[in-house]
KEKE-372564 format. One line per 4 residues: number of its first residue (from 1); their letters; for each residue x, y, z of C-alpha. Coordinates in steps of 0.05 Angstrom, whole numbers, plus 5000, padded with zeros to 4 digits. Layout:
N
NUM> a> X:Y:Z ~ ...
END
This chain:
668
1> xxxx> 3715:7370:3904 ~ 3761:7405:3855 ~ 3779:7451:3915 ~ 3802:7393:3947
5> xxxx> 3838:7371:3888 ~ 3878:7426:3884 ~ 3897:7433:3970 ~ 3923:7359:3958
9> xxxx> 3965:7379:3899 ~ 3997:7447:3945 ~ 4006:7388:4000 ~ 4030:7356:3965
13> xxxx> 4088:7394:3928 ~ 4102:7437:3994 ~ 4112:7361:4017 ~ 4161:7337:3962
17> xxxx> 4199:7404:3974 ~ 4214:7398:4042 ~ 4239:7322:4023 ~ 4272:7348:3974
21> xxxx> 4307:7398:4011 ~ 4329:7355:4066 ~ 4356:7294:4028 ~ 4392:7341:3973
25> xxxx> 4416:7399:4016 ~ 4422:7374:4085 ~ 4441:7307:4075 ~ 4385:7286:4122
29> xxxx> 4321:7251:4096 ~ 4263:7249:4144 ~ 4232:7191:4101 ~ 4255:7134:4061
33> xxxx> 4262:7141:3983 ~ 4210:7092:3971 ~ 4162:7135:4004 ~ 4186:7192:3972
37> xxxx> 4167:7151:3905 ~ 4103:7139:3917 ~ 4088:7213:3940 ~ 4124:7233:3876
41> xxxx> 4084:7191:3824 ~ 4015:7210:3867 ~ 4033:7284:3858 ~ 4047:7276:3776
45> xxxx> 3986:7232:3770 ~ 3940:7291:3803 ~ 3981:7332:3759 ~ 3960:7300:3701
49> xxxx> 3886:7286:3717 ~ 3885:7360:3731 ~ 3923:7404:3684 ~ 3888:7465:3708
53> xxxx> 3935:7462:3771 ~ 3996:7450:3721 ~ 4051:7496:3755 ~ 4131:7497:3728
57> xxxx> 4162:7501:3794 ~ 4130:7435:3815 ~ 4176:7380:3842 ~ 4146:7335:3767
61> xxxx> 4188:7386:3726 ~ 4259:7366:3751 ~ 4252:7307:3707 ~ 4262:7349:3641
65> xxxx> 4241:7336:3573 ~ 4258:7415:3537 ~ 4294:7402:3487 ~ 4333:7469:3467
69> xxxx> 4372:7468:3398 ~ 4402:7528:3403 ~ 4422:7559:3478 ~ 4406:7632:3479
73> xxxx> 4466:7688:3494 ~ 4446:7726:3556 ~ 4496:7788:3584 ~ 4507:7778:3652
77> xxxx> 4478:7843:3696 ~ 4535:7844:3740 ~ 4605:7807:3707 ~ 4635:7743:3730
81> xxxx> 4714:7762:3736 ~ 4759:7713:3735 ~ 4799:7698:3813 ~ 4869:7722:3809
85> xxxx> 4914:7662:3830 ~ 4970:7645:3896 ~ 5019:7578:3906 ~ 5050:7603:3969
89> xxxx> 5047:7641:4041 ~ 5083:7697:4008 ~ 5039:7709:3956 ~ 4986:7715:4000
93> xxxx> 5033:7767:4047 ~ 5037:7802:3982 ~ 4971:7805:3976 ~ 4950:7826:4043
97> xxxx> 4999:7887:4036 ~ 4964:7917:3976 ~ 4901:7901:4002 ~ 4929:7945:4068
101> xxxx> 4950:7997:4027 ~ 4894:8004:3991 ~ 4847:8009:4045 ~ 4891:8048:4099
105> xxxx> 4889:8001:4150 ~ 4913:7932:4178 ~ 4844:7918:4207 ~ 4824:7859:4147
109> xxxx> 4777:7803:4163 ~ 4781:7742:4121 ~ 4728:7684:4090 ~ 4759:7628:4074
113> xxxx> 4721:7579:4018 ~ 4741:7509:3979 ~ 4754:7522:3912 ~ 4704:7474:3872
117> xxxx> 4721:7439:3814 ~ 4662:7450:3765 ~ 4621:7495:3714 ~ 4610:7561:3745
121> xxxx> 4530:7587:3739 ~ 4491:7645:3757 ~ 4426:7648:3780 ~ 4374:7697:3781
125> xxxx> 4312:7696:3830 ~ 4255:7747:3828 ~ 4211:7746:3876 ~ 4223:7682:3906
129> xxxx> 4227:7647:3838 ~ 4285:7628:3795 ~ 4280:7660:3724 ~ 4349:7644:3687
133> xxxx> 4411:7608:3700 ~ 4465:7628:3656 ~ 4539:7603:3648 ~ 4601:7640:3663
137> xxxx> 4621:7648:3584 ~ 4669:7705:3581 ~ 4654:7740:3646 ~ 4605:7793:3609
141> xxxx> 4550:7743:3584 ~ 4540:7663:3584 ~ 4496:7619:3560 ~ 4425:7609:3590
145> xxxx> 4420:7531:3611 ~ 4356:7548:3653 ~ 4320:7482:3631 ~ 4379:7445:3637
149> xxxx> 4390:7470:3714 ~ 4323:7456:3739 ~ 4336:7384:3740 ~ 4391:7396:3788
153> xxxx> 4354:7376:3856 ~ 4398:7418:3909 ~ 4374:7486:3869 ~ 4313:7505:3891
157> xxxx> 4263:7533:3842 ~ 4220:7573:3904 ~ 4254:7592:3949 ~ 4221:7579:4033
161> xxxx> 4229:7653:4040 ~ 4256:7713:4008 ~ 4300:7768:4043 ~ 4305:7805:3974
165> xxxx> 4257:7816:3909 ~ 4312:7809:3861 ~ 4386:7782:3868 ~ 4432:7739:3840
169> xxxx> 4471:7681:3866 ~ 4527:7648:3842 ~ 4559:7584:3845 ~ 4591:7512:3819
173> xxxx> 4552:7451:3783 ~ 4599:7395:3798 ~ 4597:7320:3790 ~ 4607:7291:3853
177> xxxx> 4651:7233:3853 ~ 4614:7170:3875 ~ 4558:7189:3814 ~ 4617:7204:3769
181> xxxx> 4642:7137:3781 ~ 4568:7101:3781 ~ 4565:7142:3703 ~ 4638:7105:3678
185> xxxx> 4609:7038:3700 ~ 4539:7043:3662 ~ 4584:7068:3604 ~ 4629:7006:3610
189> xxxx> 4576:6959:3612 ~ 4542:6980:3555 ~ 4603:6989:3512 ~ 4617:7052:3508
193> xxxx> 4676:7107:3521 ~ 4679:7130:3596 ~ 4684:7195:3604 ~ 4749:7228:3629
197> xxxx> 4738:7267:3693 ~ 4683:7299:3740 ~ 4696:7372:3722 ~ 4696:7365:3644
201> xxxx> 4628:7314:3648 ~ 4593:7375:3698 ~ 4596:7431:3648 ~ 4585:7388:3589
205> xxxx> 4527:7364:3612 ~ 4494:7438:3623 ~ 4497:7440:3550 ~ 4460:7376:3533
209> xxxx> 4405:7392:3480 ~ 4355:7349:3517 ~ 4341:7365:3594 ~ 4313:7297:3607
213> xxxx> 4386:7263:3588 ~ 4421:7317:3643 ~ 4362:7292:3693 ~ 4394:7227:3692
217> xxxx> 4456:7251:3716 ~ 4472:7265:3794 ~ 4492:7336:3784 ~ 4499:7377:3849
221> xxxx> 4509:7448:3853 ~ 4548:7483:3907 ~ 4532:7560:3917 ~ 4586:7616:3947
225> xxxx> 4565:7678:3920 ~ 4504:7730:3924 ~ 4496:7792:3887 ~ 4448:7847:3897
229> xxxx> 4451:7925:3889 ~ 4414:7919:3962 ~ 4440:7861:4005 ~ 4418:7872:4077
233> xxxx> 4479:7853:4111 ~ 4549:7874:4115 ~ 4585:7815:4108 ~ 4609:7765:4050
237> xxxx> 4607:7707:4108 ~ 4525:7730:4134 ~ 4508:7727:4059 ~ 4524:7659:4061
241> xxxx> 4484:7645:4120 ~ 4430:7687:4088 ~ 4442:7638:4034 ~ 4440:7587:4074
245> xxxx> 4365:7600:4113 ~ 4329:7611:4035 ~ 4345:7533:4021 ~ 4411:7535:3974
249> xxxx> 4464:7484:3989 ~ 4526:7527:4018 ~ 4580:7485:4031 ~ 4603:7476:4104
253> xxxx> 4679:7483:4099 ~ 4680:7563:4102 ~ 4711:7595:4157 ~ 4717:7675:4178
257> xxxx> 4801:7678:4194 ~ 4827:7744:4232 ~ 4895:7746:4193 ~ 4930:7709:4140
261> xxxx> 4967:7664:4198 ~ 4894:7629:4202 ~ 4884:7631:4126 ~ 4944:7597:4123
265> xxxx> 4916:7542:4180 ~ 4849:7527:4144 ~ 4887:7522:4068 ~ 4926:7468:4108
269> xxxx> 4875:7430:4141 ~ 4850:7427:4080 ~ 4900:7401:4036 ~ 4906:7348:4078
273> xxxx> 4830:7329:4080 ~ 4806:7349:4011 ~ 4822:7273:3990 ~ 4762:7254:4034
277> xxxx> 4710:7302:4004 ~ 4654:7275:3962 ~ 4679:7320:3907 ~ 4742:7349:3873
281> xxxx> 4772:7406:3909 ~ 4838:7444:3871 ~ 4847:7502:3927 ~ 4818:7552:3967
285> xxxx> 4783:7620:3959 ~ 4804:7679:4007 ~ 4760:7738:4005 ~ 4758:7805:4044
289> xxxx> 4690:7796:4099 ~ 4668:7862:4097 ~ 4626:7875:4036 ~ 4646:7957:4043
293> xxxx> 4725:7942:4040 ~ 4699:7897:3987 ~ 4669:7956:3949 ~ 4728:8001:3963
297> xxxx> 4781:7953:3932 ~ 4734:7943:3871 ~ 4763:7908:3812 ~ 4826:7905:3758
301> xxxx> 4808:7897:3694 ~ 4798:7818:3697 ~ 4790:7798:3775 ~ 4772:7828:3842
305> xxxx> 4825:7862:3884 ~ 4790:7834:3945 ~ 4792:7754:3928 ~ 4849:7706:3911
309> xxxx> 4856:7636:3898 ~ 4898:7600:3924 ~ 4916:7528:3884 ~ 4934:7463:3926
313> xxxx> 4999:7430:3888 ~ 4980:7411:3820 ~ 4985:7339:3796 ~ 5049:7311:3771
317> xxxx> 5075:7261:3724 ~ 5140:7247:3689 ~ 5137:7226:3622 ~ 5193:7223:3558
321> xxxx> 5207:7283:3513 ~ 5207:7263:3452 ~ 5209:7327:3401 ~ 5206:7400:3408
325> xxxx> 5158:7436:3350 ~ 5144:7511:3346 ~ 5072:7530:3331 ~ 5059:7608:3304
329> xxxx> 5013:7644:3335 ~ 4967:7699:3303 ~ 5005:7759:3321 ~ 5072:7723:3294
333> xxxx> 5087:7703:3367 ~ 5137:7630:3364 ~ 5112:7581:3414 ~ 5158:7521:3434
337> xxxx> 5120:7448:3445 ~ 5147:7396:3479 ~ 5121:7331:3443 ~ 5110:7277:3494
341> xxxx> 5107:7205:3517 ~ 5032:7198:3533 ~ 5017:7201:3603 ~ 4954:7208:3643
345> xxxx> 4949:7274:3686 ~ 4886:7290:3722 ~ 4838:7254:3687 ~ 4859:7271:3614
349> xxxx> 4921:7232:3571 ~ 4975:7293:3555 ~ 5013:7287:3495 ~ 5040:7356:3489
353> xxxx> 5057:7414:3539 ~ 5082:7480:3529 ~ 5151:7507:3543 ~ 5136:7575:3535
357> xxxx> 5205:7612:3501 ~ 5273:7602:3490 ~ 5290:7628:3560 ~ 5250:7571:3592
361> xxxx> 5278:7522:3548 ~ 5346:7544:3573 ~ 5326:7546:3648 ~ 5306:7476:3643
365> xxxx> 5369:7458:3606 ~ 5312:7412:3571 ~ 5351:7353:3516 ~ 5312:7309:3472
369> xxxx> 5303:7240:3508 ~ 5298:7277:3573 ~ 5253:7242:3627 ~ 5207:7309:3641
373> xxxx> 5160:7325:3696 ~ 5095:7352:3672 ~ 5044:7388:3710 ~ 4981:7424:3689
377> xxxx> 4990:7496:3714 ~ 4916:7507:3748 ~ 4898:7439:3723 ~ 4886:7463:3658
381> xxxx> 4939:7479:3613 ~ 5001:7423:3611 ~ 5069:7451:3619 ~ 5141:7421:3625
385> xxxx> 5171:7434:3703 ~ 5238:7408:3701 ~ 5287:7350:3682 ~ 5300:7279:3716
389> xxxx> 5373:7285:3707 ~ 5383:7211:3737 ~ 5346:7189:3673 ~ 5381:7236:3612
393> xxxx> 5407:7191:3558 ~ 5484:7194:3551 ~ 5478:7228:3479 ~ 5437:7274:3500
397> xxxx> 5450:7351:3467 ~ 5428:7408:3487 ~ 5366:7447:3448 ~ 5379:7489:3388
401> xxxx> 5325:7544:3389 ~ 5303:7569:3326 ~ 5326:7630:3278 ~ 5269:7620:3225
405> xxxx> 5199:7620:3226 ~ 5177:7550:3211 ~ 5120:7569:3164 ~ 5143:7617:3125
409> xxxx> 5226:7616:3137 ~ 5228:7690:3159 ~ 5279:7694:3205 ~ 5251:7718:3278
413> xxxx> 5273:7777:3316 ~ 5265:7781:3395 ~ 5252:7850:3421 ~ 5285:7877:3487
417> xxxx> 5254:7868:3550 ~ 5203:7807:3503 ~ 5211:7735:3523 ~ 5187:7708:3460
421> xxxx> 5209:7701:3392 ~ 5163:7738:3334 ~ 5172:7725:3255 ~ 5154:7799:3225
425> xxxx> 5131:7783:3159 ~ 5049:7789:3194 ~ 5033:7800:3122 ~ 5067:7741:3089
429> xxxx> 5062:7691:3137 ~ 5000:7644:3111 ~ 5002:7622:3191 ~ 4998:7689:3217
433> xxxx> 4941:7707:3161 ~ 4904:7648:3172 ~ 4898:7666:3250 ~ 4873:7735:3244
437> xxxx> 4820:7705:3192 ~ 4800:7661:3250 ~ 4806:7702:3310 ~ 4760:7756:3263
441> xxxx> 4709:7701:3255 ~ 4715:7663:3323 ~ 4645:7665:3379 ~ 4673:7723:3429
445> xxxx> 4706:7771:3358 ~ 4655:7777:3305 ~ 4614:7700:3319 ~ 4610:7689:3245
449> xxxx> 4558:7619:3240 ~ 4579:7569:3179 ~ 4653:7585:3178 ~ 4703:7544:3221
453> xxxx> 4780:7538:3224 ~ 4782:7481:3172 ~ 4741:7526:3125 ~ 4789:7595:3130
457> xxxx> 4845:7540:3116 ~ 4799:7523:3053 ~ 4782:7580:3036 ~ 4850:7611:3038
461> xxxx> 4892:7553:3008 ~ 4845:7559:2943 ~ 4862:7639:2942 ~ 4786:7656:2960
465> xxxx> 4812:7705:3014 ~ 4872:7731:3037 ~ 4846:7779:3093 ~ 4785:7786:3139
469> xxxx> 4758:7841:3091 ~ 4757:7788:3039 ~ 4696:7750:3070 ~ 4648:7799:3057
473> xxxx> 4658:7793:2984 ~ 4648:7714:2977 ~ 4588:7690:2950 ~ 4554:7627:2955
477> xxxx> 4571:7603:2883 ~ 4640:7611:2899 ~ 4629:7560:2963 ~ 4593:7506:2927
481> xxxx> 4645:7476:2886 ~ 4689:7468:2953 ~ 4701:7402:2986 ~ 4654:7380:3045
485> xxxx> 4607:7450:3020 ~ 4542:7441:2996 ~ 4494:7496:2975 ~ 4457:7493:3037
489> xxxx> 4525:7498:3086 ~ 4545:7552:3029 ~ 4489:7595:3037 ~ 4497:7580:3109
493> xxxx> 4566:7621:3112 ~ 4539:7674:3068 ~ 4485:7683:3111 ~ 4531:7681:3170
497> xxxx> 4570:7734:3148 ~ 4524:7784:3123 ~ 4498:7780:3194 ~ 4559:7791:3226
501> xxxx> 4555:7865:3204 ~ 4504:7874:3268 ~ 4557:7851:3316 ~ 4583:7913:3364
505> xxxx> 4649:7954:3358 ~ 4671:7942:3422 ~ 4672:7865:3388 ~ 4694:7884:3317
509> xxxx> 4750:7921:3363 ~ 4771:7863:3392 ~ 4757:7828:3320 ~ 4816:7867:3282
513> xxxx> 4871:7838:3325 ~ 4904:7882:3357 ~ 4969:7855:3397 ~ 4953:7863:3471
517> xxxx> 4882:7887:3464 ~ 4835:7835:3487 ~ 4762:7844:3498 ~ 4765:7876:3561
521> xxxx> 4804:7920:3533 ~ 4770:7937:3460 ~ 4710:7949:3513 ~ 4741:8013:3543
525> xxxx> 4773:8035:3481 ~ 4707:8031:3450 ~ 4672:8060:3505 ~ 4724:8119:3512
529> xxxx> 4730:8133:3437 ~ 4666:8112:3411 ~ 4678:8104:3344 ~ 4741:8071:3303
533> xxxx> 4755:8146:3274 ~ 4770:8171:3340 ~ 4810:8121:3362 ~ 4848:8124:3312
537> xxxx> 4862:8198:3309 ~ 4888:8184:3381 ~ 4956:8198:3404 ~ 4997:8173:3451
541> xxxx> 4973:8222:3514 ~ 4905:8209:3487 ~ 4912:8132:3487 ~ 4949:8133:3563
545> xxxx> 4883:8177:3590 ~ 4834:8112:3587 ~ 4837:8084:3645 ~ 4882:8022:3653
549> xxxx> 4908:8032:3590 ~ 4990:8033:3593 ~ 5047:8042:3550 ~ 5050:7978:3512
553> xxxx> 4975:7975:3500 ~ 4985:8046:3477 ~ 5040:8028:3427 ~ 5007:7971:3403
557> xxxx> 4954:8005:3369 ~ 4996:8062:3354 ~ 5031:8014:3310 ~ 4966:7983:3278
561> xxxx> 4939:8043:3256 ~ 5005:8069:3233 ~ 5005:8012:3178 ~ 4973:8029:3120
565> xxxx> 4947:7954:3097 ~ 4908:7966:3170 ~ 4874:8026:3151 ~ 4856:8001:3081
569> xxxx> 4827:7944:3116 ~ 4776:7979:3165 ~ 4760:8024:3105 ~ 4743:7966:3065
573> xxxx> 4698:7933:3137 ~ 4668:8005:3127 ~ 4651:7995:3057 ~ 4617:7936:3070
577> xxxx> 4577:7960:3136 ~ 4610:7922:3191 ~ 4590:7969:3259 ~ 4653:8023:3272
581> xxxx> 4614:8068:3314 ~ 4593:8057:3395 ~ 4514:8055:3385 ~ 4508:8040:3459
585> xxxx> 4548:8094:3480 ~ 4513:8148:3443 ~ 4443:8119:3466 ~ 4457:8123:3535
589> xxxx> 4496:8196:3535 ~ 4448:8240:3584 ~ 4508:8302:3573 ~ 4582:8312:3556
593> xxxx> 4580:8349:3629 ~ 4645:8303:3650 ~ 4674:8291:3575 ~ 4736:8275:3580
597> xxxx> 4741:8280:3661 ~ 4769:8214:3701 ~ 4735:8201:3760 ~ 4745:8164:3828
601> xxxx> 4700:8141:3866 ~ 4705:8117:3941 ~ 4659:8097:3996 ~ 4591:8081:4010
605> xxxx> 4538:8128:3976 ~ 4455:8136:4006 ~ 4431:8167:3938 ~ 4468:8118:3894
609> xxxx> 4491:8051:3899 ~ 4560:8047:3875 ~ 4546:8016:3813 ~ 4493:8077:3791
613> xxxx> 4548:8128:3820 ~ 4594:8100:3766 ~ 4539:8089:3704 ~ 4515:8163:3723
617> xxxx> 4585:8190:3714 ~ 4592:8152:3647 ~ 4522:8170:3627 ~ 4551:8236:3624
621> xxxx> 4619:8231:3584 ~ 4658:8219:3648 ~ 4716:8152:3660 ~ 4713:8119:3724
625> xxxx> 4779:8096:3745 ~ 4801:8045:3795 ~ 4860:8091:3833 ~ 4875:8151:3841
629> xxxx> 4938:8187:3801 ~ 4964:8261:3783 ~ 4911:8244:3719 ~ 4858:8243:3767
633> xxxx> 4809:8297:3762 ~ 4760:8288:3819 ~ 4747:8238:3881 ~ 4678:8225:3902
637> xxxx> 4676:8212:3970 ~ 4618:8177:4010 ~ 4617:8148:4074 ~ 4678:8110:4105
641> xxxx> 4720:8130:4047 ~ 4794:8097:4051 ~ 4843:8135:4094 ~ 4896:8117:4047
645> xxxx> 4856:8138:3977 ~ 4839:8206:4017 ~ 4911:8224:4032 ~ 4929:8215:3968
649> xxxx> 4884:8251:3933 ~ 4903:8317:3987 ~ 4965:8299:3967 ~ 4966:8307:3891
653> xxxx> 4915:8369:3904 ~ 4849:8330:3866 ~ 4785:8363:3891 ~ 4744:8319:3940
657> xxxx> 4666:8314:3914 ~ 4616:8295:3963 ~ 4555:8258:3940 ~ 4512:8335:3953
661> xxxx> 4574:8363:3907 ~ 4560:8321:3856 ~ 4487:8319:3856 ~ 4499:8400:3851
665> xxxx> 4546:8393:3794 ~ 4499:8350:3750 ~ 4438:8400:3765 ~ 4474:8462:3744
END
């Protein structure tokens, strides 16, 4: 009997899945949803009478219930860049040339994709079976929302088969529109707020505390990515078919296009048609087919070389100016604001929009009482576009910009060949302090728990710190007596500081604020230099030899570490234990075989996998670099290695490696 029990439960759930599968990913249910009811509630009730059989990949568990207070930080093993963005046909001519010259050749394949408008995720199968699903975060880790995305019905938890034991496969969570709408209406009726727009409700919802609350909404998720150190094909367009046969929902709209001229025809069929999809679309994806030309453009240091988005024309409104302010930004950088008429834009009510620097101002020929025409760039960030001159109010005059910095009344200087305005008193302007004090302590610098923007501004008006350094000497009497702090959010901070001296120094890097270097960038400083003594005994030859690293990056930190209130400052983090030393780098040294040697590396490889070619090279004190140059020291060449990389390097006389050459090298 129990043996019987448990074949009608396995019936039962291989049952549900196929439903499941065919209402949810092909659009196509074999049976009616009543009937899918009733086979649902007989499957939990066996469930239940028989908890023996209890398995967390059964159909039962997409109706949530974990509730997760706090959503765990997991790295990502292979990074989410960011797509690099086109408006026009020439743009994407542009692009197609480098691409061309990269590679050698004229012979590029296309994929053409719908850009979706959602929260991008990443999920990881082993084995058939998804273990984590993680958010896009800052590229290098997200946060895992695993719970959260089981209740999503198009994601399958098992997959029917499996081509692969492990791989990744990315895509978007979005809120398709009909269940958006459906949401605003329940909200309406029972009184409350609706919410603004698909997008923002999607990724919201993945970090709901309570899974059982996102079950209730008709999330979707649309998948156009896999990732695996092995896939067993050799194009972007048959992973998606690949895809496609496991059970995920791969959109139909992609297309493989010979040259840009068909691009060009599918990003205009579907500008006209996107109005009629079931969800929001705000452009299309181009990427290079073949997954070698893929690997042989590789990446800059924030998006592939061999993608590019291109954005459908943003939405538009016109609205009236009604004040310019100037906001200061950490690094004493002056920031122009148009103040606005509120007016709806995509979903969201825009009372202010950037207008960038005094240049743009004047381009505009913007005047107070202007009728303006506001757009928001990418549909994110709001920014002015031009003037309705029909409209401009007879005593109009033109805009005055600025000499003095509206905080502190330094007046600005404007550096040649700089489009913005700075005020140089970075030490005297309580703006400028404040920001670094909140940059130091913000999630992706040093993640400091208990201590917000309105506390810095608390802490610092009441002469409690005047630096970053300054937090490590608080204490929580000191906290108590402030307004809205209690003992227990007091000891909170404390707490939350002390900890913070654990955090990396590729993030305590990125923590000091250094103009220009960002985290991508304190990462290969950190990596390179390993330790904030060495980089700061660096000069400028020294600085230029990381890769990617130019002149103004170079300078930048040149000029913080030339300034003696900087150096007293990282003595002082030193003093009180904050993490100036690479840990990760010296744990995974194997030798300093390479120190100090930059590296290409080009083609496909049989004893490596590109990825292990380049972390071998770094185990051993070498720097992998995306081009070759006359700083170059050697090319590793595997199969189909570009014709164009392979002149060059004969060219500029770098010795050629082959995989046996390197293999050698390492052994001796």
């Amino acid at each position: 009997m129990p043996e019987t029990i448990k074949q009608q439960i396995l019936a039962l759930r291989q049952a549900l899945r196929t439903y499941n599968y065919e209402y949810y990913v092909l659009d196509d249910s074999s049976i009616s949803d009543h009937v899918f009811d009733q086979k649902m509630a007989e499957l939990a009730r066996l469930e239940q009478d028989n908890p023996q059989y209890f398995d967390p990949h059964s159909p039962t568990q997409r109706v949530g219930g974990e509730v997760t207070k706090h959503f765990k930080n997991l790295k990502h093993r292979y990074r989410m860049y960011s797509l690099d963005n086109s408006y026009s046909r020439e743009d994407l001519l542009d692009w197609e040339k480098r691409l061309q010259k990269l590679l050698g050749t004229d012979r590029i394949e296309y994929t053409c994709e719908l850009k979706y408008d959602g929260a991008s995720i990443n999920l990881r199968y082993e084995n058939g079976v998804l273990q984590t699903a993680v958010t896009r975060g800052d590229g290098f880790q997200g946060d895992e929302v695993t719970a959260n995305i089981k209740t999503i019905r198009s994601i399958p938890l098992l997959l029917k088969k499996s081509m692969l034991d492990t791989f990744e496969i990315r895509g978007e969570v979005i809120l398709p529109l009909d269940g958006f709408k459906n949401m605003n209406t329940a909200r309406l009726a029972a009184g409350e707020q609706p919410f603004k727009n698909p997008r923002n409700t999607a990724s919201g919802s993945l970090k709901l505390q309570d899974s059982a609350v996102v079950a209730q909404r008709p999330l979707d998720c649309l998948l156009y990515h896999v990732v695996s150190d092995d896939l067993p094909v050799s194009t972007h367009y048959e992973t998606l078919e690949m895809a496609r046969t496991l059970g995920f929902k791969v959109p139909k709209a992609i297309e493989r296009c010979a040259s840009i001229e068909a691009v060009m025809q599918f990003i205009e069929t579907w500008d006209q048609q996107r109005h009629q999809l079931p969800y929001e679309t705000d452009g299309v994806v181009v990427k290079v087919n073949s997954l070698s030309q893929q690997d042989e453009l590789g990446h800059t240091s924030k998006a592939p070389r061999w993608a590019i988005a291109y954005k459908f024309k943003a939405v538009q409104q016109s609205t009236v100016l009604r004040e310019i302010s100037y906001q200061v930004g950490r690094t004493g950088a002056i920031t122009p604001v148009a103040n606005l008429a509120p007016v709806s834009l995509a979903g969201t009510v825009v009372k202010r929009a950037s207008l960038h620097n005094a240049d743009q101002i004047e381009k505009l020929s913007v005047r107070l009482g202007d009728t303006v025409y506001v757009e928001k760039g990418g549909d994110i960030i709001p920014k002015v576009l031009g003037v309705d001159l029909s409209k401009r109010p007879v005593d109009a005059v033109p805009v005055q910009y600025i000499n003095h910095c509206p905080d502190c009344g330094t007046t600005l200087v404007r550096k040649e060949g700089d489009a913005k305005h700075y005020c140089p008193d970075s030490y005297g302007c309580p703006t400028q302090i404040k920001g670094r004090i909140q940059h130091f302590i913000s999630r992706k610098a040093m993640d400091i728990d208990g201590l917000g923007a309105e506390t810095v501004e608390l802490l610092f008006s009441e002469g409690l710190i005047c630096n970053y350094a300054d937090l490590y000497t608080l204490t929580a009497s000191q906290l108590e007596p402030l307004e809205r702090m209690a003992a227990k959010s007091a000891q909170n901070a404390v707490t939350g500081i002390k900890q913070s001296i654990e955090i990396p120094f590729e993030k305590v890097l990125f923590a000091l604020g250094i103009r220009f270097v960002g985290e991508t960038v304190a990462r290969k400083l950190a990596k390179h230099f390993r330790s904030i003594d060495g980089l700061m005994k660096a000069d400028m030859d020294a600085l230029l030899a990381v890769d990617e690293i130019g002149e103004r990056i170079a300078n930048s930190v040149l000029e913080f570490f030339g300034d003696l209130r900087n150096i007293q400052l990282v003595n002082r983090l030193r003093q009180y234990g904050v993490q100036l030393m690479s840990n990760e780098s010296a744990s995974l040294a194997v030798s300093n075989l390479l120190q100090g040697k930059k590296l290409v590396v080009s083609g496909v490889f049989t004893s490596f996998t590109r990825t292990e070619l380049k972390k071998s090279i770094e185990a051993n004190g070498g720097v992998v670099a995306g081009s070759i140059s006359a700083k170059t020291d050697f090319v590793i060449a595997g199969d189909q290695m570009g014709p164009s990389k392979r002149a060059k390097a004969v060219q500029l006389g770098i010795p050629i490696l082959s995989e046996a050459d390197y293999l050698g090298m390492l052994k001796k």
